[in-house]
TIMARZA-337646 format. One record per residue (C-alpha): residue number from 1; residue in three letters; x, z, y. Coordinates in pm, whole numbers. Layout:
<pts>
PT    n  res      px      pz      py
PT  NUM  ala       X       Z       Y
...
</pts>
This chain:
<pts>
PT    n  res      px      pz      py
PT    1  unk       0       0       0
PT    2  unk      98     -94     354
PT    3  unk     169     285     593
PT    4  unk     348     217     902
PT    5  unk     357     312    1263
PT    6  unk     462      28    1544
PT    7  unk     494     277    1917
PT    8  unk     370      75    2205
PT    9  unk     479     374    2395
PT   10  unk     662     652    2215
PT   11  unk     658     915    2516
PT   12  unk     997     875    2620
PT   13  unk    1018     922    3055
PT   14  unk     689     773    3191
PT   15  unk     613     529    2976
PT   16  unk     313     691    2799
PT   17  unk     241     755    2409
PT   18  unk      26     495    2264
PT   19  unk      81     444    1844
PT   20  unk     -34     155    1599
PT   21  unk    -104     309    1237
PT   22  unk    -126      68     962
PT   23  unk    -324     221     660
PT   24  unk    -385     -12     385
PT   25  unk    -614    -290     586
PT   26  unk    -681     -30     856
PT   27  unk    -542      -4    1181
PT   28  unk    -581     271    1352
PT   29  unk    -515     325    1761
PT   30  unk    -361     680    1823
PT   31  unk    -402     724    2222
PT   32  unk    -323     528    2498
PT   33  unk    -108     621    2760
PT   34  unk      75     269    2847
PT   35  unk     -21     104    3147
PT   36  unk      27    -192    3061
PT   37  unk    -228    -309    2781
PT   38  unk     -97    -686    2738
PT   39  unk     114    -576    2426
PT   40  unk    -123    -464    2193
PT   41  unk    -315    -765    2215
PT   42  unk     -40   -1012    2288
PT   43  unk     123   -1063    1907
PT   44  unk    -204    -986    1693
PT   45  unk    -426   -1291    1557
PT   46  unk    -728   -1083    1579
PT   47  unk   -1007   -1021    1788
PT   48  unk    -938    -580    1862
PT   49  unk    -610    -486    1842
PT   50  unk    -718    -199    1598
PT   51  unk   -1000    -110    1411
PT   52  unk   -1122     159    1659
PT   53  unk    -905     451    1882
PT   54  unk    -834     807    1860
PT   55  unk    -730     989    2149
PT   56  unk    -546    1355    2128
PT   57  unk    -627    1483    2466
PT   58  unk    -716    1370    2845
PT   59  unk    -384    1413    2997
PT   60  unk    -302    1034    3169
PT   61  unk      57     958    2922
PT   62  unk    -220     960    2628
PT   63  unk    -533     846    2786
PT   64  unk    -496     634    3107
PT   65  unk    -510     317    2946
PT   66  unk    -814     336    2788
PT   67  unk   -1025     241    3053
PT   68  unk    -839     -99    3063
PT   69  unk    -837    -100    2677
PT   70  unk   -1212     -71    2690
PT   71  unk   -1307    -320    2970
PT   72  unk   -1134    -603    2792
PT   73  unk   -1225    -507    2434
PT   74  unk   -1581    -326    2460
PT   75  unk   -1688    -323    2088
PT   76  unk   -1337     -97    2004
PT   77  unk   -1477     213    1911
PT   78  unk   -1291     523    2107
PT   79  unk   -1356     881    1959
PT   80  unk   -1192    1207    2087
PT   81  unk   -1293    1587    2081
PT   82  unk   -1583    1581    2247
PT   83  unk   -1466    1817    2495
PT   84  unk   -1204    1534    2586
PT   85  unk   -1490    1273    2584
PT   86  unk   -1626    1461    2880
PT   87  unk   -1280    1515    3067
PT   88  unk   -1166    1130    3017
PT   89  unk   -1329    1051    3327
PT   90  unk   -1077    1256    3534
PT   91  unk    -789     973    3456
PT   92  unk   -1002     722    3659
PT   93  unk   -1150     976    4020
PT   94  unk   -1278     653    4156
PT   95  unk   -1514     583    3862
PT   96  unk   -1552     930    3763
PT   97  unk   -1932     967    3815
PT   98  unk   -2029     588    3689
PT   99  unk   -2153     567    3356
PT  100  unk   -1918     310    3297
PT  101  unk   -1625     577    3250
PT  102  unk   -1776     749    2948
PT  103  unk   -1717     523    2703
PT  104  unk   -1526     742    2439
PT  105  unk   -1775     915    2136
PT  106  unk   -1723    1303    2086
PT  107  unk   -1644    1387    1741
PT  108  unk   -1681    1816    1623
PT  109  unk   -1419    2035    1547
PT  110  unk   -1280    2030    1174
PT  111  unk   -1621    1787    1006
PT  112  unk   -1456    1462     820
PT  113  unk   -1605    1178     936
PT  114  unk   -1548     827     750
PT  115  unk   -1489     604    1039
PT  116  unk   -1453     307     790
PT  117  unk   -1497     227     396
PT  118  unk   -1254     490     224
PT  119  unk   -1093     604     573
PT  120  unk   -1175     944     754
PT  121  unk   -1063    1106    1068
PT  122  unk   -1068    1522    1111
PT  123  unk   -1009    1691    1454
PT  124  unk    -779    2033    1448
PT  125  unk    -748    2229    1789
PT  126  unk    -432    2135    1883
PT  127  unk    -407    2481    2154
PT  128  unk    -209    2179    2440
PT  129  unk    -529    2168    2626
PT  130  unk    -908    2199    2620
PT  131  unk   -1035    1974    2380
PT  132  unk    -692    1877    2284
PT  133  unk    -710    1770    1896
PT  134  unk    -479    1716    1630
PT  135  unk    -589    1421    1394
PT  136  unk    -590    1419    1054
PT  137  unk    -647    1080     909
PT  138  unk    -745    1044     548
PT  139  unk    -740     709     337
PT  140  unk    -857     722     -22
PT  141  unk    -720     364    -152
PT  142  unk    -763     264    -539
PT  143  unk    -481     498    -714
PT  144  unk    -410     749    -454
PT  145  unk    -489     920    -121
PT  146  unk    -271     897     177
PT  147  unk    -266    1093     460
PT  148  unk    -116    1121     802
PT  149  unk    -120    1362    1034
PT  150  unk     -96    1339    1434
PT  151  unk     -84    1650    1669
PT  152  unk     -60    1450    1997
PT  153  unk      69    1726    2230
PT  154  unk      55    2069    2073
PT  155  unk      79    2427    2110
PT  156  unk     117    2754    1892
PT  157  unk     101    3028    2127
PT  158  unk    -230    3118    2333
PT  159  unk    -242    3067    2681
PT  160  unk    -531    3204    2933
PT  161  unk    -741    2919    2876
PT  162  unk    -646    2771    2537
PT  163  unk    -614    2913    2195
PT  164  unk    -343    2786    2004
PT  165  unk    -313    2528    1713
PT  166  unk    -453    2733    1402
PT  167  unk    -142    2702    1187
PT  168  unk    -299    2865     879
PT  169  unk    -558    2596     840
PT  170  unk    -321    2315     812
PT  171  unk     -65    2484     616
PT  172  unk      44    2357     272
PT  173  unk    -127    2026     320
PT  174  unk     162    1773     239
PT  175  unk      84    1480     425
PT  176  unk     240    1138     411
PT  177  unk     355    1130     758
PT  178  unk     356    1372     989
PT  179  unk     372    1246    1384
PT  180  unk     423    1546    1648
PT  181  unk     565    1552    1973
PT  182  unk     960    1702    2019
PT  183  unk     910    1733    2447
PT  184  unk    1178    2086    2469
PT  185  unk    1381    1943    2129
PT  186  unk    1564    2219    1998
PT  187  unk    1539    2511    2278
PT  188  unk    1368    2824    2245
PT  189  unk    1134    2994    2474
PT  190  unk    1097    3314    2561
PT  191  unk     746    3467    2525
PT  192  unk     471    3262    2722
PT  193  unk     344    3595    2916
PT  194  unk     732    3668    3006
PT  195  unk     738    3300    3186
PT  196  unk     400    3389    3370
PT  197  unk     541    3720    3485
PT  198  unk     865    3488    3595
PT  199  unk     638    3229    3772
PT  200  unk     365    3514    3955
PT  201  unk     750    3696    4037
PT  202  unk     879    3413    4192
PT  203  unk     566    3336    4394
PT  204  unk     504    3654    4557
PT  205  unk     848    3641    4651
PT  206  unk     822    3348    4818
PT  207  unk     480    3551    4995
PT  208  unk     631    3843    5054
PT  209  unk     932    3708    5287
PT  210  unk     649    3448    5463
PT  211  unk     682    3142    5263
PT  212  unk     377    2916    5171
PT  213  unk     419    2749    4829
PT  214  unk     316    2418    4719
PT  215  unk     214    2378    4323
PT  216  unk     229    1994    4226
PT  217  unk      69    2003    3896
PT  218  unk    -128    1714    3652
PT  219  unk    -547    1738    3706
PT  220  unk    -595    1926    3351
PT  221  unk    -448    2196    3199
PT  222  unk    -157    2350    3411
PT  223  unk    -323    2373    3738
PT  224  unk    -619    2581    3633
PT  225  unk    -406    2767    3416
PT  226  unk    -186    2913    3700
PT  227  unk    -489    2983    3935
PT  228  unk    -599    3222    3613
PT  229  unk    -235    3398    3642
PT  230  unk    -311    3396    4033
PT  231  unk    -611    3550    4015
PT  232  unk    -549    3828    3740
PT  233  unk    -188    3943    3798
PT  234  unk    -114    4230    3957
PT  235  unk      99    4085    4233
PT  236  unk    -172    3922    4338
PT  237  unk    -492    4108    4291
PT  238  unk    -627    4236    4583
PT  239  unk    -424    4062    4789
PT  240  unk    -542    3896    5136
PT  241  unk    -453    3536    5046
PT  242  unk    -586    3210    5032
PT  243  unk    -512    2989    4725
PT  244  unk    -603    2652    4811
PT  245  unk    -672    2348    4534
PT  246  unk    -689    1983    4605
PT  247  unk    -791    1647    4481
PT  248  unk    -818    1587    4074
PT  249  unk    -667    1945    4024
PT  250  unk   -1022    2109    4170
PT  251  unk   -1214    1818    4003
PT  252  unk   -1069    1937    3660
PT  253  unk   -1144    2293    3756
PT  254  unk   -1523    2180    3827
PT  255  unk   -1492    1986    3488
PT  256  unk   -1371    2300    3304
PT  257  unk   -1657    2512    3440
PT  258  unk   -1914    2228    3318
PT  259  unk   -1774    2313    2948
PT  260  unk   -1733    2672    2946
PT  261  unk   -1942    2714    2649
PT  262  unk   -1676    2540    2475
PT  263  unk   -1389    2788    2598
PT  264  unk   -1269    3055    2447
PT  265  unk   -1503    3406    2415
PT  266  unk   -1236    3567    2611
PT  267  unk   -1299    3340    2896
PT  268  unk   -1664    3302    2847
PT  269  unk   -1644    3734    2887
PT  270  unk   -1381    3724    3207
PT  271  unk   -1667    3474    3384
PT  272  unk   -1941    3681    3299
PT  273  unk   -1786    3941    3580
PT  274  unk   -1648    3699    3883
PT  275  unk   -1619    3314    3914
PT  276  unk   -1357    3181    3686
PT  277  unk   -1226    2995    3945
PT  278  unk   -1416    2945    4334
PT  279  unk   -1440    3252    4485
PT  280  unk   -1415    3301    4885
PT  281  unk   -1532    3735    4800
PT  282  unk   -1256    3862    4599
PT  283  unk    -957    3827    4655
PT  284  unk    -730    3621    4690
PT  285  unk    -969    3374    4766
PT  286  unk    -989    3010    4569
PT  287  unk   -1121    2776    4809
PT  288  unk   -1116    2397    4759
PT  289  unk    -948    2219    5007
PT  290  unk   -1114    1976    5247
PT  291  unk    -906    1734    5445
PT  292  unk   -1003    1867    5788
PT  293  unk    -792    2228    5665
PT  294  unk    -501    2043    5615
PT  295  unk    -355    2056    5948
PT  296  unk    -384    2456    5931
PT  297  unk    -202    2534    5592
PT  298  unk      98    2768    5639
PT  299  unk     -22    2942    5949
PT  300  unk      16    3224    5742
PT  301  unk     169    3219    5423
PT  302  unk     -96    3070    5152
PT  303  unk     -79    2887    4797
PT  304  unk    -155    2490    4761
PT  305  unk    -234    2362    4446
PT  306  unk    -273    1970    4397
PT  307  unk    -190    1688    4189
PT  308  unk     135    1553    4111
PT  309  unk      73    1196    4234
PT  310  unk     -61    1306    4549
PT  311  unk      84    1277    4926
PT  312  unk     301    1597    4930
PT  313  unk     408    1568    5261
PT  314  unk      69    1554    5416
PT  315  unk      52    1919    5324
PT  316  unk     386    2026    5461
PT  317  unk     425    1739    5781
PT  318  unk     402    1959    6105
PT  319  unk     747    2106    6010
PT  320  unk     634    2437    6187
PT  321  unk     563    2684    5881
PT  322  unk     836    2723    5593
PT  323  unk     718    2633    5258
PT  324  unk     898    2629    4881
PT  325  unk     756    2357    4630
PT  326  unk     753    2514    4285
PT  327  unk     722    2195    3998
PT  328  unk     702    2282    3639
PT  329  unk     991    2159    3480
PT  330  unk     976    1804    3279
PT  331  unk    1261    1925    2968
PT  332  unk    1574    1592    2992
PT  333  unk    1433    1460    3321
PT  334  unk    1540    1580    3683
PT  335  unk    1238    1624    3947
PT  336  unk    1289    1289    4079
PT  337  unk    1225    1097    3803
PT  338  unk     884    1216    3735
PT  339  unk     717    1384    4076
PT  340  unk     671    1079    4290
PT  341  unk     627    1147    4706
PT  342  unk     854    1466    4713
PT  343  unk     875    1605    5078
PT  344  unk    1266    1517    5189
PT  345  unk    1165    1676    5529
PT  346  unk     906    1858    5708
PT  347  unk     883    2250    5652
PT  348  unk    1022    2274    5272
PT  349  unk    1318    2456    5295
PT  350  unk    1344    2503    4883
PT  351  unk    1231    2235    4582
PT  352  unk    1268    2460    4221
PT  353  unk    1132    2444    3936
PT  354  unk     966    2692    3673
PT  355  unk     873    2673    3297
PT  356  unk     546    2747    3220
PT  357  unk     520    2563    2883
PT  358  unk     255    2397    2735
PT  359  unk     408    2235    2440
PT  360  unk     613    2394    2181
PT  361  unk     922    2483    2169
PT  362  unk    1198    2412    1871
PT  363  unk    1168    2700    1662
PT  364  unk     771    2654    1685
PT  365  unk     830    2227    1565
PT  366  unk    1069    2342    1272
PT  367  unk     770    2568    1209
PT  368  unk     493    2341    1164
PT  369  unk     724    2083    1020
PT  370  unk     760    2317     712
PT  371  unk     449    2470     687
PT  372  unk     293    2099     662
PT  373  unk     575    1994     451
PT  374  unk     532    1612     508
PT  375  unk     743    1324     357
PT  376  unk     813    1138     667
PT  377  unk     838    1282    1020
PT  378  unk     781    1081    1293
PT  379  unk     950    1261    1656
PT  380  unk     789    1125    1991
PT  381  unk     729    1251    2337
PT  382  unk    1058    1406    2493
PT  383  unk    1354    1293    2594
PT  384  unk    1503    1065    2353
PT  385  unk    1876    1324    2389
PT  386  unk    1570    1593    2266
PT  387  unk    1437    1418    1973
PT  388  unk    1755    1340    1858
PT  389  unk    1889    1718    1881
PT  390  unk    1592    1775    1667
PT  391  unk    1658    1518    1437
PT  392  unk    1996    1566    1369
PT  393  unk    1877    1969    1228
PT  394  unk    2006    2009     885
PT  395  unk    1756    2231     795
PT  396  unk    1516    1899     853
PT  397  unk    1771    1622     734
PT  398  unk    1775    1795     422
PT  399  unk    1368    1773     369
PT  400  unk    1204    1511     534
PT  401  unk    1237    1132     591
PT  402  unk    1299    1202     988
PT  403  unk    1241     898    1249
PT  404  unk    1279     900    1630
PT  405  unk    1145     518    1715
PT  406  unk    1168     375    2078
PT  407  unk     852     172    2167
PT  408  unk     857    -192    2011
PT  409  unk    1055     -25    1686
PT  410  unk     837     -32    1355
PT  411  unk     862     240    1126
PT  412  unk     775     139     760
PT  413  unk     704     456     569
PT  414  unk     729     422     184
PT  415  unk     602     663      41
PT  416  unk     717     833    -283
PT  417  unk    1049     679    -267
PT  418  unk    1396     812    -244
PT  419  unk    1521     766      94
PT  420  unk    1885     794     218
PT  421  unk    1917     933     561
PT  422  unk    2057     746     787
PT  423  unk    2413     850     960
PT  424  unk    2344     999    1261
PT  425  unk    2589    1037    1594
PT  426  unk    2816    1328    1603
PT  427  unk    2659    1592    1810
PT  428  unk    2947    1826    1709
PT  429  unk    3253    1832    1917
PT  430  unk    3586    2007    1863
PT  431  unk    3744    2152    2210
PT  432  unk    4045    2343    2215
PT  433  unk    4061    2775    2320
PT  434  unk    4331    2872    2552
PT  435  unk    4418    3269    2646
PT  436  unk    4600    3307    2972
PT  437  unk    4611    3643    3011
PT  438  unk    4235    3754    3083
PT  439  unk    4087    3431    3116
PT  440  unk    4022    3210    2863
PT  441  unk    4034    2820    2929
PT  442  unk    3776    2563    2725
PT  443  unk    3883    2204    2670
PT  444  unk    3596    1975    2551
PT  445  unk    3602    1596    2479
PT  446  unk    3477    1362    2752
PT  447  unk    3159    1282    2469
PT  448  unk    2993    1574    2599
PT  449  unk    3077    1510    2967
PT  450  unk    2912    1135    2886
PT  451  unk    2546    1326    2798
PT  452  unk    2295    1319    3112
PT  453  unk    2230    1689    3024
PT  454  unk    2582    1784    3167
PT  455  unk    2469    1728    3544
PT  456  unk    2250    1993    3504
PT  457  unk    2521    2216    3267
PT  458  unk    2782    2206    3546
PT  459  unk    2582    2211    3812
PT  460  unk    2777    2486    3974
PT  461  unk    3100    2481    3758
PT  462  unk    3002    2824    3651
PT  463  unk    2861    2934    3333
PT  464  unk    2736    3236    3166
PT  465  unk    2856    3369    2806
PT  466  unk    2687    3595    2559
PT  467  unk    2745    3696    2207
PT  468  unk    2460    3579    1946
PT  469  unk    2571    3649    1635
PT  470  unk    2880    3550    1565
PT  471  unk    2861    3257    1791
PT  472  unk    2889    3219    2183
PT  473  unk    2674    3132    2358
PT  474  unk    2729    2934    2702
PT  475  unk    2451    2860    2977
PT  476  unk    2534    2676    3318
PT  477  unk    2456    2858    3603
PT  478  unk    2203    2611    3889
PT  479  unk    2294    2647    4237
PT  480  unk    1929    2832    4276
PT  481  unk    2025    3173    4040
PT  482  unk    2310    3166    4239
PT  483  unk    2147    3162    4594
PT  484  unk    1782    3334    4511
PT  485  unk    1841    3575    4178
PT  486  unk    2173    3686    4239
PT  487  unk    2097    3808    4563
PT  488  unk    1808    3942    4798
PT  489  unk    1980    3762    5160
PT  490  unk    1690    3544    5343
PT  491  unk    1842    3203    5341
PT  492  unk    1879    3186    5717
PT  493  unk    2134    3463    5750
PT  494  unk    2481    3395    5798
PT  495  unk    2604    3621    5491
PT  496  unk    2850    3586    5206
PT  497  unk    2527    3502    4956
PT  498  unk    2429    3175    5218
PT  499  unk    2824    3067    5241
PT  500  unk    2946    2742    5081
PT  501  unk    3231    2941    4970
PT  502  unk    3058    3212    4792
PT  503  unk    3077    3173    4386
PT  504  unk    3036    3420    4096
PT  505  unk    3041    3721    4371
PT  506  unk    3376    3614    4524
PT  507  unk    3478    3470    4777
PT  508  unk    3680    3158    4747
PT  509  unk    3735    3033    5144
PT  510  unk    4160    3031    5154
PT  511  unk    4073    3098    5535
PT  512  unk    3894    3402    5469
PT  513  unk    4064    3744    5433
PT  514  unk    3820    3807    5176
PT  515  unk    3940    3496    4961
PT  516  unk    3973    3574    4619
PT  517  unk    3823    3943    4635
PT  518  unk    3457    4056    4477
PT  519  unk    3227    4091    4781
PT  520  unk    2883    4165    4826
PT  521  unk    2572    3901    4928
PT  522  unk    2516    4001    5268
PT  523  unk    2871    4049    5339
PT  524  unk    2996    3858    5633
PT  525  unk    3317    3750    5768
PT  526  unk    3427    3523    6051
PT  527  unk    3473    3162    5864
PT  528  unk    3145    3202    5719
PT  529  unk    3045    2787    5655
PT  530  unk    2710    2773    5606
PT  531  unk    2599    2577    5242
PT  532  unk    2473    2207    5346
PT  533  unk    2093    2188    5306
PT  534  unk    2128    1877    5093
PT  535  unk    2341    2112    4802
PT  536  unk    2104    2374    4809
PT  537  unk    1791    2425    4658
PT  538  unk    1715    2240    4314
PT  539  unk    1807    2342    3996
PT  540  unk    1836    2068    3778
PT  541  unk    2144    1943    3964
PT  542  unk    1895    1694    4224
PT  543  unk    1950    1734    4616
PT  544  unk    1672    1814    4875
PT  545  unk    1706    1852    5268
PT  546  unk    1490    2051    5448
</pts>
């Protein structure tokens, strides 16, 4: 029997996740997140270019090509959760109250449903995002079944509005193939309310010394998350502040409180006592934004939350007000790849970014890998670097029939065959340890300097070291622990912790009489030289000027 998987997108920058799954004489459309829909049509001598559509969640790199994939083939079926039927709409504002947006049939939670003779299609939470699914796809041919499993974006851990994939219902099922995302590779995260108290620590910082922040986020899932941690944490509650939400990011909370029935009982209880998300009584106050406010934010220090793609510096353009924009972090890809319209002037005197993950990390992929135990893996979504640190885990190469495709690349999957792994690239590199004294020197080969991940490494030239194990562990330091964790100056004094010459709590100006000696942030000392605005303020290694 014919099982493969052609990626017309495999998730790799912006390009969008959009697969092609061959079972037997069915094709099957696994989202749609390509802009472009030429190529799925283009090479096939048919009259679809699949036998109908399945998409994970709403979130435009999976969904914003269906509406385009629709209007020029309008008898291709389209099923989702039917939660995500009802948030599609969101991907396309302009046509988001026309009955000609709703086009994609809601299928229920965990009920197999034979979509065609001998083929079925099951919907797992996936715990990414409301009505996020993971598909299972079930094909009973004449001597065996085959089955392949997809989790689109996915998630293990609960979040405020989300519970997480349920692990114990899929475990031990053995597909064929398994297809998952591998967005952070292999890195670990710490616990997801330990990032939130990070995040609401960071913000009322950035309050507290009279800051406004701006919180670029997509329409679903992130945005309405964080005005949850706004509203509930205890920097916040009580507080007299206004926490303002713009375009698609307050139509997706309006969307979300049109399907609360379908949330979580937790939820469901929490909006039985206050609004779950407009209020103007308790505070802080959620207010949607109207364009005629705009001209007033950051008279006093408030909280903007709006989309990604919008205008950033409309929010931010009299210049008068300071402001800090806070983007969640995109794992393998600085900020200016992926958050189009970044303020370069105006009143932003800091870009940085946070983690607030919605995906899983790599010890939670290794653990769904092996509680699934699949033949073939299929790695998408993430930086290709990412995949391919996952890939290359022995503890995976010695189980599974990995694959990390780029779009275009077909991946036959034979199934029940022995299978040689493919050699892989070194990612293991020998350096050389020199002792000089009390210091300790660390060649490495120019390899690792060649990896795009080194920018962000050596960022500052300094690094931090920590025993795990028996192994040592090194972690770059960003220019932004060094100006805003490692010290409490405001970034307009002219102190040791604001000096171009100040690194690892020295000072290392050969003008200074301070040069070489341990000195304290808001130190001072005639030949202070003030760190250029364009160094200062991101920390994947990117520039910004206020």
């Amino acid at each position: 029997m014919d099982l493969d998987c052609l990626p017309y997108g495999a998730g790799h920058a912006q390009e969008g996740v959009c697969l092609l799954v061959r079972m037997g004489p069915h094709r099957i459309l696994l989202d749609c997140g390509v802009e472009d829909i030429a190529p799925l049509s283009a090479t096939l001598n048919r009259s679809l270019p699949a036998d109908f559509v399945v998409c994970t969640h709403a979130h435009s790199d999976h969904a914003r090509g269906l509406l385009a994939l629709h209007q020029s083939f309008p008898h291709l079926p389209i099923y989702a959760s039917e939660v995500t039927a009802r948030l599609l709409p969101l991907n396309w504002p302009e046509l988001a109250q026309q009955p000609e947006s709703r086009f994609c049939q809601g299928l229920p939670w965990q009920s197999p449903l034979e979509v065609r003779p001998g083929l079925s299609v099951q919907l797992f939470p996936s715990g990414h995002l409301p009505g996020a699914a993971t598909v299972l796809l079930t094909y009973a041919a004449p001597h065996r079944t085959y089955t392949v499993v997809y989790t689109g974006d996915f998630f293990l851990s609960n979040s405020r509005l989300v519970e997480g994939l349920p692990l114990g219902e899929l475990r031990g099922m053995k597909p064929d193939v398994l297809i998952l995302e591998g967005s952070y590779g292999t890195a670990r995260h710490p616990h997801r309310r330990q990032l939130e108290n990070q995040l609401a620590d960071r913000i009322h910082r950035a309050i507290a010394d009279g800051y406004s922040v701006l919180l670029p986020a997509p329409a679903l899932g992130l945005g309405q998350e964080m005005l949850m941690l706004l509203r509930s944490h205890h920097y916040f509650t009580g507080r007299d502040l206004d926490i303002w939400v713009d375009g698609t990011v307050a139509d997706g909370c309006d969307a979300y409180l049109e399907l609360l029935h379908q949330f979580p009982t937790a939820v469901q209880n929490f909006a039985l006592h206050q609004p779950l998300f407009w209020d103007e009584r308790v505070k802080p106050r959620v207010r949607r934004l109207s364009p005629e406010q705009r001209p007033g934010l950051g008279a006093t220090p408030c909280i903007v939350i709006t989309d990604q793609i919008a205008d950033l510096p409309l929010y931010v353009a009299d210049g008068k007000n300071p402001w800090i924009l806070l983007a969640p972090q995109k794992p393998g890809y600085p900020v200016s790849n992926w958050l189009p319209n970044r303020p370069e002037s105006g009143g932003i005197r800091s870009v940085e970014t946070y983690l607030l993950a919605e995906h899983c990390d790599g010890p939670g992929t290794t653990q769904l890998i092996h509680n699934l135990r699949p033949q073939h893996v299929i790695l998408l979504h993430g930086s290709p670097a990412y995949l391919a640190d996952l890939a290359n885990l022995d503890e995976l190469r010695n189980r599974y029939q990995l694959h990390t495709p780029a779009a275009g690349t077909l991946v036959e999957l034979p199934i029940g065959e022995m299978f040689l792994q493919p050699a892989i690239p070194e990612t293991n590199y020998e350096g050389e340890l020199s002792e000089l004294g009390t210091e300790v020197a660390i060649s490495l080969p120019s390899p690792i300097t060649a990896d795009p991940r080194w920018a962000n490494f050596a960022d500052t030239g300094l690094v931090e070291a920590r025993w795990q194990g028996e192994e040592l562990v090194l972690r770059g330091i960003s220019q932004r622990e060094l100006l805003f964790q490692g010290s409490a100056v405001q970034a307009n004094l002219e102190c040791c912790g604001n000096c171009q010459h100040y690194r690892s709590q020295r000072c290392w100006n050969q003008s200074s009489a301070l040069f070489g000696f341990k000195v304290t942030p808001d130190g001072f000392c005639p030949v202070f030289k003030a760190i250029p605005e364009s160094e200062l303020f991101l920390e994947d290694g990117e520039t910004d000027g206020e």
